[in-house]
C-alpha positions in Angstrom: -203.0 98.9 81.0 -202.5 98.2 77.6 -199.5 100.2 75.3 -202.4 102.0 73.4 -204.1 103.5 76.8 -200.3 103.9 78.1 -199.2 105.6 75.3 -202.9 108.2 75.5 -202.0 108.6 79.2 -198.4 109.7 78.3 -199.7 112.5 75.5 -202.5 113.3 78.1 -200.3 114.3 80.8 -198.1 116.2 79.3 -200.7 118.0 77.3 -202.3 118.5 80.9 -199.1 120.7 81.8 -199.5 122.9 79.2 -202.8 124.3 80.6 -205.6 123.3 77.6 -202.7 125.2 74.9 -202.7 122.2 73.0 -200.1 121.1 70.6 -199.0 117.6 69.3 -197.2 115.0 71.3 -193.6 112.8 69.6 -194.4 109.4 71.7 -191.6 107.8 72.6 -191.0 103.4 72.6 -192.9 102.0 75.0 -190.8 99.5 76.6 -193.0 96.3 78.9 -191.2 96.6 82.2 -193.7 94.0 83.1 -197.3 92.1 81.7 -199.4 95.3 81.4 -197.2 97.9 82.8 -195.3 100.1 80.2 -192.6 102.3 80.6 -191.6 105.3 78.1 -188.2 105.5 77.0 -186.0 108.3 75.5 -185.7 107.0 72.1 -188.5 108.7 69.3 -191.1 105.8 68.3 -190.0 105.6 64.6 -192.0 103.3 62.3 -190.8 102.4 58.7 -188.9 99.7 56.8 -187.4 101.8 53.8 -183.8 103.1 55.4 -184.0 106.2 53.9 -187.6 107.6 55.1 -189.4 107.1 58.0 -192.5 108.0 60.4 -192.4 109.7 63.4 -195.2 108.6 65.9 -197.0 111.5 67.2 -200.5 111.9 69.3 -203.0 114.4 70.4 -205.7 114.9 72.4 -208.2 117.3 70.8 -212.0 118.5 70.8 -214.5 118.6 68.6 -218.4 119.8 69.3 -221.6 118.6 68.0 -224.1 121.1 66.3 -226.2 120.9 70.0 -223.0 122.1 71.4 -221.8 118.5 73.2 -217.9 118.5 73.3 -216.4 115.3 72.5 -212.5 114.5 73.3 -211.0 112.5 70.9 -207.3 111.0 70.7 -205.7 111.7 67.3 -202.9 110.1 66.5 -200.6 110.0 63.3 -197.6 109.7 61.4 -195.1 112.6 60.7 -193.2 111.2 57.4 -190.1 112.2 56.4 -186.2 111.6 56.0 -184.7 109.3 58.1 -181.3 111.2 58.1 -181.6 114.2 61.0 -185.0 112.7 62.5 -183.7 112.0 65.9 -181.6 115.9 65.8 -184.9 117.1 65.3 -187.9 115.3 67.4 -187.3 114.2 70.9 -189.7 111.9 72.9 -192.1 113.9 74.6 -191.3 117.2 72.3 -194.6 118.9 72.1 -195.1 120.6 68.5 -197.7 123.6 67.8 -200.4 122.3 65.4 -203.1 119.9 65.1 -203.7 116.4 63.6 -206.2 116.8 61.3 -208.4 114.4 59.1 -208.6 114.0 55.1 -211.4 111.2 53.8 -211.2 110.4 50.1 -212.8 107.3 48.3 -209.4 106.8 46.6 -207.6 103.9 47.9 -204.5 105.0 49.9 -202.7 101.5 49.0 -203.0 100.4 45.4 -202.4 96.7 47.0 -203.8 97.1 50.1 -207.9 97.8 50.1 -208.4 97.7 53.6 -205.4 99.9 54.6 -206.7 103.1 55.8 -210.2 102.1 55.1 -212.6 103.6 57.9 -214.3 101.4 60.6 -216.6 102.6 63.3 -214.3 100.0 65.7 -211.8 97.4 65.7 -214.2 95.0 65.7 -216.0 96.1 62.7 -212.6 96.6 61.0 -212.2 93.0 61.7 -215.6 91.6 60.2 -214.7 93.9 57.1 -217.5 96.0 57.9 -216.6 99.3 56.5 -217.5 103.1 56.2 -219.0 103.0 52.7 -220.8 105.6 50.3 -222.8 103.5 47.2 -220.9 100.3 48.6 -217.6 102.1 48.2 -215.2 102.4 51.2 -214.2 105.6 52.8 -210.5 105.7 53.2 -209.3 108.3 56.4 -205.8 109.6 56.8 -205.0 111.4 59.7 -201.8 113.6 59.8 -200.1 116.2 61.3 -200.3 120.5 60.3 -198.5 123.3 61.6 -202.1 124.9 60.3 -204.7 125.0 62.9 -207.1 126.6 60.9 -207.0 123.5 58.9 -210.2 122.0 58.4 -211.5 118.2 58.5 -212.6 116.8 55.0 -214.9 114.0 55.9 -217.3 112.3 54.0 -220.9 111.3 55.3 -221.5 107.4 54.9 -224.5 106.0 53.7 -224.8 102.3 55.7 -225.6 103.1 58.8 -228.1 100.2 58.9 -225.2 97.4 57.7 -223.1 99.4 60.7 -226.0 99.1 63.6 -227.2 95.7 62.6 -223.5 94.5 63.6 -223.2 96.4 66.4 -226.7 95.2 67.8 -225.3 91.3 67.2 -221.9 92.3 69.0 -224.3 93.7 72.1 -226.2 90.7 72.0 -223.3 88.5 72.1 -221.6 90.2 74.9 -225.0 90.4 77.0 -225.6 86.4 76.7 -222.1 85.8 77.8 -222.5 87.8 80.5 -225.9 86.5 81.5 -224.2 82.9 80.8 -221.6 83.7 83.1 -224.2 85.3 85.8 -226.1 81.9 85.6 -222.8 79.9 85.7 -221.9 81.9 88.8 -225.5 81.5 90.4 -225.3 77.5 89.9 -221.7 77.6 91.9 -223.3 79.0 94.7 -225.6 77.1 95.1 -223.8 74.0 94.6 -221.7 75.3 97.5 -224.2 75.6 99.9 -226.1 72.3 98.8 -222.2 70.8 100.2 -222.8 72.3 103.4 
C-alpha cells in the first residue's frame, strides 16, 4: 500500500468505530517499516517551514449525493493552520475533532508566485499535463479546510472545458489499453515460443 491509501485506511477505521458520527481525523507520521508497508506513529503530522506557524494534517471520510440520489464517499483531507507554540498540547494523532472539511473555489490565485498551487485537476495525471479546471480559460483554484460548522456549505464553481478534460482522459484510456493489449500479445508470443521448444 502506498502512504496515501495507508493514511485513508487509518482515518477510515477509526471513523468506523464511531458508528457513521463522523468527525475529522489528526493523522499522525507515517513511518515505512518496510517497501509498502506503513506504520502510524504517535507524533501529529505537522507540515510547515516558518518556526512559528504551522499545519496540522487532518482527514475525513465524508458523503455527498447526486441530485438522482447516488451517494458518493469521498476522502477529504486538509490542513488545520495555526501557531506552532501549544500544537502538540492540543491535537494528538488519531484525535477525532467534531466538524467537517469543507470546500471554497475562487478564481483568485491562492499563491501570488505559484499559479498552479491549489489549482483544480480532475486527477494527478491531468494536474501533471497542466490540464486544469477552467471557466473562460481561467483556472479554478480549490481549498479544502477544516470547520467546526457543519452546516457549512461547499462554494464550487461549474467549469466550462469539459471537452479539453475528456479528450485527455480518452488519450490516457487509450494509452493504457494498447499497453495492455501490447503486453497480452507479448505474453501470447512467450507461450508459444515455449511450447514451439518442447
Amino acid at each position: 500500500m502506498t502512504r496515501s491509501e495507508t493514511k485513508k485506511e487509518y482515518a477510515m477505521q477509526i471513523l468506523a468505530a464511531l458508528k457513521g458520527k463522523g468527525g475529522v481525523v489528526v493523522l499522525p507520521v507515517f513511518i515505512e517499516d518496510a517497501p509498502g508497508v506503513w506504520s502510524p506513529s504517535d507524533e501529529v503530522a505537522i507540515s510547515g517551514a516558518n518556526p512559528d506557524w504551522c499545519a496540522v494534517n487532518v482527514m475525513a471520510i465524508q458523503s455527498s449525493f447526486s441530485d438522482m440520489g447516488f451517494e458518493n464517499e469521498r476522502v477529504m483531507s486538509a490542513l488545520i493552520r495555526r501557531k506552532t507554540i501549544g500544537t502538540e498540547d492540543k491535537y494528538k494523532a488519531g484525535q477525532v475533532l467534531s466538524g467537517k472539511i469543507a470546500i471554497m473555489e475562487t478564481l483568485t490565485p491562492t499563491d501570488v508566485n505559484d499559479d498552479s498551487r491549489d489549482a483544480k485537476a480532475p486527477s494527478a495525471a491531468h494536474a501533471e499535463a497542466g490540464i486544469y479546471c477552467t471557466v473562460g480559460g481561467q483556472p479554478i483554484y480549490q481549498r479544502k479546510y477544516y470547520t467546526e460548522d457543519l452546516t457549512k456549505a461547499d462554494i464550487t464553481i461549474a467549469h466550462d472545458n469539459q471537452d479539453e478534460i475528456a479528450a485527455f482522459t480518452a488519450s490516457q484510456k487509450a494509452a493504457a489499453s494498447k499497453t495492455q493489449t501490447t503486453g497480452i500479445k507479448a505474453a501470447g508470443a512467450k507461450k508459444v515460443l515455449a511450447g514451439a521448444k518442447k
